[in-house]
C-alpha positions as CSV (number, residue, x, y, z in Angstrom):
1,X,-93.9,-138.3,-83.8
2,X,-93.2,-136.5,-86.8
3,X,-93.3,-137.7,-90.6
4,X,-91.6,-137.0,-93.6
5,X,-93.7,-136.7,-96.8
6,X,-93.2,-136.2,-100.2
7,X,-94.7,-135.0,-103.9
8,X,-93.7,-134.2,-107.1
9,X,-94.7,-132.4,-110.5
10,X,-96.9,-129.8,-108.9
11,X,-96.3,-127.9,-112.2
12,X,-98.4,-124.9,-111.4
13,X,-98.5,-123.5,-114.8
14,X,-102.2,-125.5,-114.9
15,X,-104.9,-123.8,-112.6
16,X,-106.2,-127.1,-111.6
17,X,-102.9,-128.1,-109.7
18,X,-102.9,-124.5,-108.4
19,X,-106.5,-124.6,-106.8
20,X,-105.4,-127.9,-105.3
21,X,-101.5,-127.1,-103.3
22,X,-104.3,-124.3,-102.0
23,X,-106.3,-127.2,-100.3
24,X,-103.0,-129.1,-98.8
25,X,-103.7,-129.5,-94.9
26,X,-101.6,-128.0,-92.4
27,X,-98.6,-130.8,-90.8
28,X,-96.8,-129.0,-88.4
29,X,-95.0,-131.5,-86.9
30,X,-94.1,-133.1,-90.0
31,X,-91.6,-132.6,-93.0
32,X,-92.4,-132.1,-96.8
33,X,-90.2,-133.0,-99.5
34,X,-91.2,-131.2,-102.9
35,X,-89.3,-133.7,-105.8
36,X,-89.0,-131.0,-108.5
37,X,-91.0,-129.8,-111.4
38,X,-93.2,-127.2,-109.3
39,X,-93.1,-125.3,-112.8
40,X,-91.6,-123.0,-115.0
41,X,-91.6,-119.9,-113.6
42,X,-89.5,-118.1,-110.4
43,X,-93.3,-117.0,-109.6
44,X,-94.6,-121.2,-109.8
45,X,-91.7,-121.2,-106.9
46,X,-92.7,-118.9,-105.0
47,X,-95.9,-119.8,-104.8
48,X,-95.2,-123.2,-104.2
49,X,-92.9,-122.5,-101.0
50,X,-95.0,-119.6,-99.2
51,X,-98.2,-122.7,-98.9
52,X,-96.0,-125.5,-98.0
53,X,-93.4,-123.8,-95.9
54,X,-96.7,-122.8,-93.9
55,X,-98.1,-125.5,-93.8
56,X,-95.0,-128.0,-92.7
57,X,-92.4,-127.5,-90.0
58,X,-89.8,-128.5,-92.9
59,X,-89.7,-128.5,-96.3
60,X,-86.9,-129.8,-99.0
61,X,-86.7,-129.3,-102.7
62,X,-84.9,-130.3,-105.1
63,X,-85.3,-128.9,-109.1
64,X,-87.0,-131.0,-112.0
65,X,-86.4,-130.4,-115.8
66,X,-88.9,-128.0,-115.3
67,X,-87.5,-125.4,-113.2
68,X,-84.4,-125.0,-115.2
69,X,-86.6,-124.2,-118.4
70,X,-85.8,-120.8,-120.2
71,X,-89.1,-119.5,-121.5
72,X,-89.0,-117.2,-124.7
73,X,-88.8,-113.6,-123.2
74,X,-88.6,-115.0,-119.7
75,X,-86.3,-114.6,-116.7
76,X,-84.8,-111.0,-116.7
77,X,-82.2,-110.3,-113.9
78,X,-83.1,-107.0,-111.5
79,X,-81.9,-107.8,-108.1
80,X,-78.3,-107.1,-108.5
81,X,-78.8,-103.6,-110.4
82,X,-78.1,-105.1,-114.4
83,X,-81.1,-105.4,-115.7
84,X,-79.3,-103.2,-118.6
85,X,-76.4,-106.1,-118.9
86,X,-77.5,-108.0,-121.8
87,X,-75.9,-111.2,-120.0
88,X,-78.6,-111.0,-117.4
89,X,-81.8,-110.9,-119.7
90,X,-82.3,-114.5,-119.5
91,X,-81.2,-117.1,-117.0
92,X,-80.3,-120.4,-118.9
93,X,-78.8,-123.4,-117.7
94,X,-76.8,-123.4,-114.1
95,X,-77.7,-119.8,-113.7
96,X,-81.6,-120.5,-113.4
97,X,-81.0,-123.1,-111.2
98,X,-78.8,-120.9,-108.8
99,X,-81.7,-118.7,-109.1
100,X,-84.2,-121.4,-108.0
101,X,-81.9,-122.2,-104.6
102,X,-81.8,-118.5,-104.0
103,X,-85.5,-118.1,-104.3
104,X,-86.0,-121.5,-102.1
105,X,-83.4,-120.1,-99.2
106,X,-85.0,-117.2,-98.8
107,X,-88.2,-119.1,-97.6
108,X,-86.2,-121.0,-95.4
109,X,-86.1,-124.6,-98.0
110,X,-83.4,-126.8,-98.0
111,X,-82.1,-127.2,-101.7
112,X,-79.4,-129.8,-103.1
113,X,-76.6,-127.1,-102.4
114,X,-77.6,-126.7,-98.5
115,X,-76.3,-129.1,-95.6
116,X,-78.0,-132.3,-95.5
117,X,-80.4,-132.3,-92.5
118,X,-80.6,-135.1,-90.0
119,X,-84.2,-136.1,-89.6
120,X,-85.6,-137.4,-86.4
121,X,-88.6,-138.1,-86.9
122,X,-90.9,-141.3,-86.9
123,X,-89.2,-144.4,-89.0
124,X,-85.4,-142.5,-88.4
125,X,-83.2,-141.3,-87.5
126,X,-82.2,-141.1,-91.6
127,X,-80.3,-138.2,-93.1
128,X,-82.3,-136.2,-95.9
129,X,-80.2,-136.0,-99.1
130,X,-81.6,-133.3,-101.6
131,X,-80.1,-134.5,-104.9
132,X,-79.6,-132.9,-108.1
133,X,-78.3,-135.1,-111.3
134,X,-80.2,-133.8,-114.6
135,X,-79.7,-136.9,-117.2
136,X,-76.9,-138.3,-119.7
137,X,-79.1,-140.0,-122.5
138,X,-78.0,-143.0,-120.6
139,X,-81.0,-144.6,-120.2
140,X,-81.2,-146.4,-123.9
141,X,-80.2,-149.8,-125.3
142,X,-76.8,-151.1,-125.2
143,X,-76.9,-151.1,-129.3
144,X,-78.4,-147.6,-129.4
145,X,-74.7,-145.3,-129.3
146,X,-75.2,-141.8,-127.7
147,X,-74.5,-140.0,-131.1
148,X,-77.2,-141.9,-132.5
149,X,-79.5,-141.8,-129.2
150,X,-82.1,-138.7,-130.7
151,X,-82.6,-140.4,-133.7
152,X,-83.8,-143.4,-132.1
153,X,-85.9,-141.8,-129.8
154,X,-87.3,-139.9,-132.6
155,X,-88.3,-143.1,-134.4
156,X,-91.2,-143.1,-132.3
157,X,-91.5,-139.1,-132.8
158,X,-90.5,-138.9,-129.1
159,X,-88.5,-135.9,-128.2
160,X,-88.7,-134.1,-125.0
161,X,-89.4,-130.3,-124.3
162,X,-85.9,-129.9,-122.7
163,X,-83.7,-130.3,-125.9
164,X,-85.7,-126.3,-126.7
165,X,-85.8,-125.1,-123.3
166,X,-83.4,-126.3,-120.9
167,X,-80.1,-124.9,-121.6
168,X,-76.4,-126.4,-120.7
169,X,-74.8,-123.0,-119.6
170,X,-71.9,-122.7,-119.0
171,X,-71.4,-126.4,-119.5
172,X,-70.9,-127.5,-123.3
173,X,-73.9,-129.7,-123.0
174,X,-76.2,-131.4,-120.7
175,X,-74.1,-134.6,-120.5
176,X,-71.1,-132.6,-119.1
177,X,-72.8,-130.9,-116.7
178,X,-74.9,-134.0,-115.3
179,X,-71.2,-135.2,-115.1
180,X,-70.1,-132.8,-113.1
181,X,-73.4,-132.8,-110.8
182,X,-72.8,-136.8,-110.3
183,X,-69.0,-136.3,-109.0
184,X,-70.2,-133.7,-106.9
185,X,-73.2,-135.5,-105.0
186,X,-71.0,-138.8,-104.9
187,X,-68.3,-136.9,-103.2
188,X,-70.8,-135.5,-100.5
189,X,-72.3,-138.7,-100.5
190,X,-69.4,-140.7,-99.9
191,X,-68.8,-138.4,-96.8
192,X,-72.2,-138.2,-95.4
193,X,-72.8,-142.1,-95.7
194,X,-69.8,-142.7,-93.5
195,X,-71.7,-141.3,-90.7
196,X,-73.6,-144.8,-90.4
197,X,-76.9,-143.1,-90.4
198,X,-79.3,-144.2,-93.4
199,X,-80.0,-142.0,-95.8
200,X,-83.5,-140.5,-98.0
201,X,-82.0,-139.7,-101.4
202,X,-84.5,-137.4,-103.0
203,X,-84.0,-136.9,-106.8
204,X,-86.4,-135.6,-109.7
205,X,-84.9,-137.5,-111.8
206,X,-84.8,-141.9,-111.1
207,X,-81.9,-143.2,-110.0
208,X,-82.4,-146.4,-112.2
209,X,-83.6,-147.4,-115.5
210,X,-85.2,-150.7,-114.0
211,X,-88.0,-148.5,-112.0
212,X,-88.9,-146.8,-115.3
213,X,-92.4,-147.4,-116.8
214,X,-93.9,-145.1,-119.3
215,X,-96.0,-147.5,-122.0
216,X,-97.3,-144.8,-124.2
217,X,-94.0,-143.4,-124.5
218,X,-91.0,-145.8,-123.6
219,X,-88.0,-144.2,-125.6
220,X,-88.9,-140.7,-123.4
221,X,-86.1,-143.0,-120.7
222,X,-83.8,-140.9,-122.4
223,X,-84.3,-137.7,-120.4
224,X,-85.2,-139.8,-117.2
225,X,-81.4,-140.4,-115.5
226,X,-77.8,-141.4,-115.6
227,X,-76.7,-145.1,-115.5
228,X,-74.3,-143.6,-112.7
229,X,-76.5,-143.7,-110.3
230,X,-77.6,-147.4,-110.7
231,X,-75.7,-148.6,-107.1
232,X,-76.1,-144.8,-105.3
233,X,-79.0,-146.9,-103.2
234,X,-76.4,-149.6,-101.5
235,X,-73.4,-147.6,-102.2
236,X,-74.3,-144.5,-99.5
237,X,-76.7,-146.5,-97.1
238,X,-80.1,-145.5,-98.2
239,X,-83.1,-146.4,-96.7
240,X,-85.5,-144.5,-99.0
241,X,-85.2,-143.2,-102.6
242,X,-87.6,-140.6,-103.5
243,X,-87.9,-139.2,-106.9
244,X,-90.5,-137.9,-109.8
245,X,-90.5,-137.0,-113.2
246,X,-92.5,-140.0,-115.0
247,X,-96.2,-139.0,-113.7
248,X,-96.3,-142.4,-112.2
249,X,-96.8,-142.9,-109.0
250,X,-95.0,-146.3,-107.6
251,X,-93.3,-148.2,-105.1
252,X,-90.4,-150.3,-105.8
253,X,-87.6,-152.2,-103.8
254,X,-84.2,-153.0,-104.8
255,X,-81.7,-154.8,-103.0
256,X,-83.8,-154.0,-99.7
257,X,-84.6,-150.5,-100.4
258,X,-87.7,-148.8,-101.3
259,X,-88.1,-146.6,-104.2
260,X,-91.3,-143.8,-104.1
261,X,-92.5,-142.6,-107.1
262,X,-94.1,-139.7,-106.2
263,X,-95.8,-137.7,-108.9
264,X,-99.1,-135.5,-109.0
265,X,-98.8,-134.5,-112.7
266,X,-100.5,-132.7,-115.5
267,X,-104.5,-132.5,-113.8
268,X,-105.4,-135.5,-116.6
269,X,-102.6,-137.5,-115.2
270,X,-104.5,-137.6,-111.7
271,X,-108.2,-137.4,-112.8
272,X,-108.8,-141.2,-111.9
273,X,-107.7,-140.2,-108.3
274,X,-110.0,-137.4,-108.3
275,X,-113.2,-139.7,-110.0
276,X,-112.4,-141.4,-106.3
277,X,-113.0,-138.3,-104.5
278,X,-109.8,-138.5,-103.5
279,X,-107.6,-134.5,-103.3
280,X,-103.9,-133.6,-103.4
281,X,-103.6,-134.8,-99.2
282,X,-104.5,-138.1,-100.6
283,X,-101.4,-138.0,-103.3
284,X,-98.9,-137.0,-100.2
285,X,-96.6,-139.6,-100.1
286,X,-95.9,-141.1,-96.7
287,X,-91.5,-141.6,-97.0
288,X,-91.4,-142.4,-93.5
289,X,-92.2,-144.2,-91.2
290,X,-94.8,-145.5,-93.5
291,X,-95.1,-149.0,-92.0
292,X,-97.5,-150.7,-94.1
293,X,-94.9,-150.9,-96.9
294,X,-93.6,-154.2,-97.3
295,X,-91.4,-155.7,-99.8
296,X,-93.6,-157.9,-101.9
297,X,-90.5,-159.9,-103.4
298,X,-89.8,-160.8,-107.4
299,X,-89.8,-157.4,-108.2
300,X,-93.2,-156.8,-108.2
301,X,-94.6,-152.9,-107.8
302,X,-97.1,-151.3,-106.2
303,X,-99.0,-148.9,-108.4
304,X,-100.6,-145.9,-107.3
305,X,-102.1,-144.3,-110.9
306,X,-105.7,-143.9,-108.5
307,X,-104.1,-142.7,-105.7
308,X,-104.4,-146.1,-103.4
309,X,-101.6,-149.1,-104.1
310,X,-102.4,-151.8,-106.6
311,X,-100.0,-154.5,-106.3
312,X,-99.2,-156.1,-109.7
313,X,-101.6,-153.3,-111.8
314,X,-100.9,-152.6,-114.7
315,X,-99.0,-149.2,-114.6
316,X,-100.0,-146.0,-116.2
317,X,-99.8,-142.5,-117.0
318,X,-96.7,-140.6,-119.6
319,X,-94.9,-137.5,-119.7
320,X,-94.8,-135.3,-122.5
321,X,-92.3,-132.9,-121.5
C-alpha cells in the first residue's frame, strides 16, 4: 500500500541540496509532503515540483519563511501584462505567497489554499491538512512583553533574516496577518475535523513551543510559531503533525500524537548524515504508516541529527535565517 512521506528546508539556493533532490528515488505509489522552505526563488519552486511531482503520485506543500522572502531586485510581475505597473515589480508579503500557490497548482501540488485531500494509504485513512500560520513572536517568556520581544532576542545578537525580507503586505505587520491565517485554518479545521477522520497537520512552522530545541540559538523561538496553535493537535483530531523550520530533525509525542520534525537543512546541517553514507532518500521521513514509532513516554525525543533515531541524544543543529 501506499505511504505518505515528508521533508523540509530543501532550500535550493545551495548546489549541494540541489545535486541531492536530483538523486530522490522514484515512489509512485506513494505521497510526498514538502514542509516549506524549498528556497527563495519562484525558480527554487519550480524546480523543486517538476523532480518530486515526478517522482511521487502526490505531492503537498506548504510555504516556509523562506518562500515569502522579497529579494533586493527580485520578483517582477509579467504574466498578467504589467510589468510596466510599478505595483507589480516586486511581490512582498501575501502577494508572493499567492504567487507560490499559483506556481505549485500549475504542477498539479496541493497548497494550504486547495481542498484538503483524503489519504488512503497505508496507516489511514487520515485527512492531509496543508497548513499555513507564519508566527506572532509568541514563543518567548511570560516576562518578556511583545513590544519588548526584539530587544531580548537581540541580547544574544539573535535576529532572524525575515524582519529584512519577509514583508507583511497588505497586513500592518506579521502578527496581524498570522492572525488572520490562524482564524482561517481553525475555521477549516473545525469543519474538516467533524468528519471523524484523523487528520496530518502539515506546518513549516511548530505548532508548539515545547517541541522546540535550537541550543546554539534558543531566543531564535521567536520566529518559530503562534501560542495559538498549542491544542490544534487534540482540538481537530490529528494523528500526525508534521512541520520544519528548526533544521532538527525529531520525533515527539504529545497527548498521544506524534510530532515529525522533518528538516534536511543548510548541506552543514546534514553533513553527519552524509559522513554515514547516508543521501537525501535516507532523510525522507516516513508520516505514515511508519510502525516502528512508538511513544517512548516522559517526554522523551527521538533525535534524528545523523539521519537514524537516537532516543534521549542530545539534540542538534540551528537556524540562522
Amino acid at each position: 500500500m501506499a505511504k505518505l512521506y515528508a521533508i523540509a528546508d530543501l532550500h535550493l539556493s545551495y548546489k549541494q541540496n540541489r545535486e541531492a533532490l536530483q538523486e530522490l528515488r522514484p515512489h509512485p505509489e506513494d505521497s510526498l509532503i514538502i514542509c516549506g522552505d524549498v528556497g527563495e526563488k519562484i525558480e527554487h519552486l519550480q524546480e523543486a515540483f517538476e523532480v518530486a511531482t515526478k517522482l511521487f503520485k502526490q505531492v503537498f506543500w506548504v510555504p516556509g519563511n523562506h518562500e515569502l522572502y522579497t529579494l533586493p531586485g527580485q520578483g517582477t510581475t509579467t504574466t498578467d501584462g504589467l510589468e510596466d505597473d510599478p505595483l507589480n515589480k516586486e511581490l512582498k508579503g501575501e502577494f508572493k505567497y499567492l504567487e507560490c500557490v499559483r506556481v505549485a497548482n500549475e504542477y498539479g501540488v496541493i497548497t494550504p489554499e486547495d481542498e484538503y485531500v483524503k489519504w488512503e494509504g497505508e496507516g489511514g485513512p487520515c485527512i492531509v491538512c496543508p497548513l499555513f500560520t507564519l508566527y506572532d513572536y509568541s514563543f518567548r517568556p511570560d516576562h518578556v512583553s511583545r513590544e519588548g520581544a526584539l530587544d531580548w532576542a537581540m541580547e544574544e545578537n539573535i535576529v532572524a533574516t525575515d524582519e529584512a525580507l519577509l514583508h507583511a503586505d497588505p497586513y500592518e505587520s506579521r502578527d496581524q496577518w498570522c492572525a488572520e491565517l490562524v482564524a482561517k485554518a481553525e475555521e477549516r479545521l473545525e469543519a474538516t475535523s467533524q468528519r471523524g477522520i484523523p487528520l496530518v497537520l502539515v506546518n513549516h512552522w511548530p505548532l508548539r513551543e515545547d517541541t522546540i530545541t535550537i541550543p546554539s540559538i534558543p531566543r531564535f523561538s521567536l520566529w518559530c510559531g503562534t501560542k495559538k496553535t498549542d491544542s490544534w493537535h487534540t482540538r481537530y483530531n490529528a494523528k500526525v503533525v508534521v512541520t520544519g523550520h528548526l533544521h532538527v530533525r525529531r520525533t515527539d509525542w504529545r497527548d498521544g500524537v506524534r510530532f515529525e520534525e522533518v528538516s534536511l537543512g543548510y548541506p552543514k546541517q546534514w553533513q553527519a548524515a552524509k559522513d554515514r553514507g547516508l543521501d537525501i532518500n535516507d532523510l525522507l521521513r516516513e508520516v505514515l504508516p511508519a510502525v516502528e514509532m512508538v511513544d517512548p513516554g516522559q517526554g522523551r525525543t527521538f533525535w534524528r541529527r545523523s539521519g537514524r533515531p537516537s532516543l534521549g541524544a542530545v539534540g542538534g543543529g540551528f537556524k540562522d535565517g
